[in-house]
N, C-alpha and C positions, 0 to 999 in steps of 0.2 A: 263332710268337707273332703274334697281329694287333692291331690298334689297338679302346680299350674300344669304340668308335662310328664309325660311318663319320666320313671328314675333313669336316671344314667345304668347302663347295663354293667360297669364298677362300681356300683352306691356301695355294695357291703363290702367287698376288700381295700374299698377306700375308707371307708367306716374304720371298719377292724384298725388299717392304716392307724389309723385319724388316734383310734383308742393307744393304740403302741409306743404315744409318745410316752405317756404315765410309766407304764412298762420299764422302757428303754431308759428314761430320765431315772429312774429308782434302779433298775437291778443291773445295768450293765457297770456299775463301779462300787459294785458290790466288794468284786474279789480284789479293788485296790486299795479299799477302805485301810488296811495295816499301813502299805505303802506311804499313801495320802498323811496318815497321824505321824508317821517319820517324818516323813519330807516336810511338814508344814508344825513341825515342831512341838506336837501334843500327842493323844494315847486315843486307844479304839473306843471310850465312851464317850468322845467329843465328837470322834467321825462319826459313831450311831449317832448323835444328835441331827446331822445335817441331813438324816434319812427321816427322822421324826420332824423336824422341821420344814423340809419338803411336801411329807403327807398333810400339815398344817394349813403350808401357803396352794398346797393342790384344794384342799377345801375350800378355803376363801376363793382362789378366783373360779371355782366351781359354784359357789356360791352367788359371783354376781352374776357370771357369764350366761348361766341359764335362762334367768328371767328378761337379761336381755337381749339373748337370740330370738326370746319369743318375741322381740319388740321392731328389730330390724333385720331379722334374718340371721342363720347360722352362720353362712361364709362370714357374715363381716364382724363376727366374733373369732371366726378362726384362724382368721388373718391372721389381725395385731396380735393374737392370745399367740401365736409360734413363730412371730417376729419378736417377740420378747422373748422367748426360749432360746432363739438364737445367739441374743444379745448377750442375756447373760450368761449363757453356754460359754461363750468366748472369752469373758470376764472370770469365769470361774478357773478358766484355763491359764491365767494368767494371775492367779491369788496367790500371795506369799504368804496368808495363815490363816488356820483352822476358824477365825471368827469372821473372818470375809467371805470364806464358802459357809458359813450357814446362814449369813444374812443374804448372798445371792442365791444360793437355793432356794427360800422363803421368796425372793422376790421372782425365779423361777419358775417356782411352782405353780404360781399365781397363772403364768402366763400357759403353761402347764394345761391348767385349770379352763381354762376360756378357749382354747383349742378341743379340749377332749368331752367338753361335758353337753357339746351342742350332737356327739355322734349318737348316741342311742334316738335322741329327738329326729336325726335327720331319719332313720331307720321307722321311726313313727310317723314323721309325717308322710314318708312314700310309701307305706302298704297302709292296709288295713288292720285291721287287729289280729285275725286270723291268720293271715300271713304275714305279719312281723312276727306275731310268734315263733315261726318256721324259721327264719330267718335269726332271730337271737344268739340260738343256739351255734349256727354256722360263724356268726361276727364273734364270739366268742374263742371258737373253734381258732378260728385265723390269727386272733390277739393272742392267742396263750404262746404261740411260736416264739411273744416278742418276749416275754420274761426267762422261757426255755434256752433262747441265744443268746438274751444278752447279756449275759455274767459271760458265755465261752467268747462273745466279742469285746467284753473287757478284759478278760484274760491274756484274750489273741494282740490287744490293744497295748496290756499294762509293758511290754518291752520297752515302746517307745514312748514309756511315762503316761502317768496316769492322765494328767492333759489333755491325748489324744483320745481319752474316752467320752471328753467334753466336746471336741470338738466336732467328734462324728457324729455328736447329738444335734451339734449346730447344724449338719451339713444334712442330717436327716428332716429334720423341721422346715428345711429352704425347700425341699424337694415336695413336703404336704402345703407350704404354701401356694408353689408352679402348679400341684393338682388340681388346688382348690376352685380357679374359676373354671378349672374344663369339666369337674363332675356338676357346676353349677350350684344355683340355690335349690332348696326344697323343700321353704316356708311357706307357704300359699301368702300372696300377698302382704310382705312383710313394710312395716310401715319405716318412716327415714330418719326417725328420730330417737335419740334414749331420753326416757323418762323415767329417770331414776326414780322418784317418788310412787310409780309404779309396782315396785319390786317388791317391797313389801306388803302390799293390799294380793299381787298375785299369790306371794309365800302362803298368804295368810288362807285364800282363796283354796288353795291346794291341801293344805292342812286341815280345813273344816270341812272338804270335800266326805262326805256320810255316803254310804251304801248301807239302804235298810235302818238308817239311823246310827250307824256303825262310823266311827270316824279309821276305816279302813287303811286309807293308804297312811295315815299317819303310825300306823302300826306295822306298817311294811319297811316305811323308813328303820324305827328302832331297832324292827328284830333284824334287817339285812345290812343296815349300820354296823351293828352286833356282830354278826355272822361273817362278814367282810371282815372285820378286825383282825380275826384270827387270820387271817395271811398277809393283814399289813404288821403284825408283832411277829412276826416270825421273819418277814423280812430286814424289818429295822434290826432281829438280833441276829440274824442267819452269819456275818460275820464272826460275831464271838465262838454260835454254834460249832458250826462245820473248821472254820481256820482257828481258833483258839482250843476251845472245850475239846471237839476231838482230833482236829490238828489235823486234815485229810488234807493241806497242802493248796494253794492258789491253784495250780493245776488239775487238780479232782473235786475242787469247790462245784461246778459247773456242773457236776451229777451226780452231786448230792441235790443239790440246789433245783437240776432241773427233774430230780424223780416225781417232786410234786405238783410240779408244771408235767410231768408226763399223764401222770394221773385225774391232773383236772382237764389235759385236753381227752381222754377215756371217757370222761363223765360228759364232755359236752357234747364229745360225737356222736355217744349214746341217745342222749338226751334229743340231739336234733333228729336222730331216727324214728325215735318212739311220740315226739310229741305231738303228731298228730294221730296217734291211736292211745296214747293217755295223756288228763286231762294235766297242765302244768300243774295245779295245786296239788294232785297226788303226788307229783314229780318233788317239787318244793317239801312237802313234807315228807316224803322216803329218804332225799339227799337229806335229811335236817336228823333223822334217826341214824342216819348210819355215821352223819359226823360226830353227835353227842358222842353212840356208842365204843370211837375208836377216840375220841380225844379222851374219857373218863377211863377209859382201858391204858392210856400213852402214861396220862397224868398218874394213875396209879403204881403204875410200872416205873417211871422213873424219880417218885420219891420212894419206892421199898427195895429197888434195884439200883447199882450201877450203870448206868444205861451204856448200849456200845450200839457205835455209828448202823451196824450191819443190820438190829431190828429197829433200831429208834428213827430210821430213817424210811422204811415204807409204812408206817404206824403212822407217822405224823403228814404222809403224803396222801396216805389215805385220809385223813383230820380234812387237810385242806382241799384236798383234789374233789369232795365232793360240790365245792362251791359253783365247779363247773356244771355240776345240774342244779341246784338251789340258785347260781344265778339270772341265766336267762329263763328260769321257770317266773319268778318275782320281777321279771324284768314282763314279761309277757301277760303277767295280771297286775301288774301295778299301772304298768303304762298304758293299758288298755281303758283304764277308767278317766284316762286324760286327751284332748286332741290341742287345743289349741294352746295350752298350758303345760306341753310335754316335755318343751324345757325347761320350765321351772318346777316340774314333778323330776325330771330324770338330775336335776343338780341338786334338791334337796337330799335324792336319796344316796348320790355321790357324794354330798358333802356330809351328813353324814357318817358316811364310811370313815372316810379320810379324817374325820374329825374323831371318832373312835379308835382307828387306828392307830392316828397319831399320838394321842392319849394313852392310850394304854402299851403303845409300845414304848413310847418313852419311859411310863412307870415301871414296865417288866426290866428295861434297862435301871432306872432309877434304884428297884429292889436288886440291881446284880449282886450273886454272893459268889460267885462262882462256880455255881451248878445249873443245872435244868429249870430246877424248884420253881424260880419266878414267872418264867415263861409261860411253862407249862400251864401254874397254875392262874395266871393273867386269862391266860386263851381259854380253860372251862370255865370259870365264871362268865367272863362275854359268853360264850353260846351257852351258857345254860340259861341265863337273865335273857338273851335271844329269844329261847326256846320258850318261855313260860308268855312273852309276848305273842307271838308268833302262836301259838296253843289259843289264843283267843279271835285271831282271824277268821270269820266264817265261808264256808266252799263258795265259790261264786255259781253267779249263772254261766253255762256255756257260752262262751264267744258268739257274737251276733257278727256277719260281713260289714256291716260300717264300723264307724270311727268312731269314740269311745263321747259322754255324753257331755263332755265342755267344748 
């Protein structure tokens, strides 16, 4: 099956775009999180909440959006999904306490969710499998810019109150909507109707999906579920991290924060260089050894040490930056085994993420004692329990030039 018209010659930096809401909406109020728990009358483990909550309400509307872009088409999920982020961008901006921004966050999120989780699908349905693969790598590359800026544009933001960092979000989201009908659809013949009742015979559909008798991708979900977690717990705490624990200041938040966004856009460029001369599963499993090796090496280190910003800081950028090759490798055999069911493969394995993340970020918050201890040790368990799944995956076949066998 190929796409009705060739791609817009923007599909992937509008993609990328498209992915940056998630980004933008989680890390650019990051650095006003202290702020925020002043002004709105409570303390930093409440403001962490409205980051665990978010990644929550990002999996639910990840959740439905998927199955049903696959039903009427992407745009007209990605509309409403960043007319709701608007909404309540504005609403958030106008909250006088900490329990009204985490119920609009959650309801955010959603909207979040149904914007972003139709991009990797549009990326599948306009190439083939061989060359979305090529491609993953580069929409990754582009997206990682958005979590690198956007603590230094909430920072640059937080002067004229933390508010304004809600609002740019609103003003960011109008501008992917004006996009949206000029890059078009790029569902092959998307049908006018939701049917909801659907959505669970496709989940189901996708989950029993076997290679070899192998229920494959539902094993890609758990371990990059897993494996993603570690950079949404580290975001929900990067707060307490950086501006409490070691105290490096609102102002030098933004590179601490962004060393590991430096490091995972290194992994992706990489990655997009070499993945047509090795195969992604080698790629997937080399990023997967060298994260264990530096997270069980960080973890070690800072329950026998005192840890200080200057090593604990490229240790752990290294942890996460390798996900920029581990992800578009898993993104490039996962989504390959799907064509007409790519949204509702590419939000199962989003949601997820977000749904692990959210999870165990909250709990590393939940275990806070005032040290490293819970984090650290939250984030080796998910990728070791990752790794042991992920360890029963079998090599696939080389990529074929069509479209994947649903």
């Amino acid at each position: 099956m190929t796409s009705p018209r060739s791609p817009h010659p923007l599909i992937v930096p509008f993609v990328a775009a498209l992915i940056g809401i998630g980004p933008l909406a989680i890390d650019a109020y990051l650095p006003a999180l202290p702020t925020m728990a002043t002004d709105l009358r409570s303390n930093i483990v409440a403001a962490n909440v409205t980051v665990s909550t978010f990644l929550i309400g990002y999996a639910i509307g990840q959740l439905f959006g998927g199955p049903i872009s696959d039903q009427i088409g992407r745009m007209r999920v990605a509309i409403p999904g960043s007319l709701l982020l608007v909404i309540t961008s504005v609403l958030i901006a106008f909250a006088d306490d900490m329990g009204t921004v985490q119920i609009l966050r959650a309801i955010q999120a959603i909207g979040g969710g149904f914007a972003t989780v139709v991009a990797m699908a549009m990326i599948r349905d306009s190439f083939p499998p061989a060359e979305a693969a090529k491609r993953y790598p580069l929409v990754m590359l582009i997206l990682l810019g958005a979590p690198l800026f956007a603590p230094a544009i909430g920072a640059a933001l937080l002067p004229l109150g933390w508010e304004s960092i809600f609002i740019f979000l609103a003003v960011y989201a109008v501008l992917i909507i004006v996009l949206c009908p000029i890059i078009g659809e790029t569902l092959p013949r998307p049908g006018g109707r939701i049917h909801l009742g659907a959505i669970l015979p496709q989940y189901v559909e996708v989950l029993r999906t076997r290679v070899n008798g192998r229920l494959v991708p539902l094993r890609f979900i758990f371990a990059q579920g897993l494996i993603t977690s570690v950079m949404m717990i580290f975001i929900t705490n990067s707060a307490f991290i950086y501006l409490e624990y070691f105290k490096v200041g609102a102002d030098r938040f933004v590179f601490y924060f962004g060393a590991n966004v430096v490091v995972m856009m290194a992994f992706s460029l990489t990655t997009s260089r070499i993945v047509g001369r090795i195969a992604p599963f080698t790629l997937f499993r080399t990023g997967r050894i060298i994260q264990v090796i530096a997270l069980i090496t960080l973890t070690a280190c800072v329950f026998l040490f005192d840890p200080q910003a200057i090593w604990f800081t490229p240790m752990l950028a290294l942890g996460i930056g390798t996900a920029g090759m581990i992800g578009p490798s898993v993104n490039a055999l996962y989504l390959s085994l799907f064509d007409r069911l790519a949204g509702s493969a590419s939000s199962l394995m989003a949601t997820a993420s977000f749904v692990f993340g959210g999870i165990l970020g909250a709990m590393a918050s939940t275990l806070h004692d005032g040290t490293l201890r819970p984090v650290m040790a939250t984030m080796l368990i998910a990728i070791l329990i990752a790794n042991v799944i992920a360890a029963t995956i079998p090599k696939p076949e080389p990529f074929a030039d069509t479209k994947g066998a649903h």
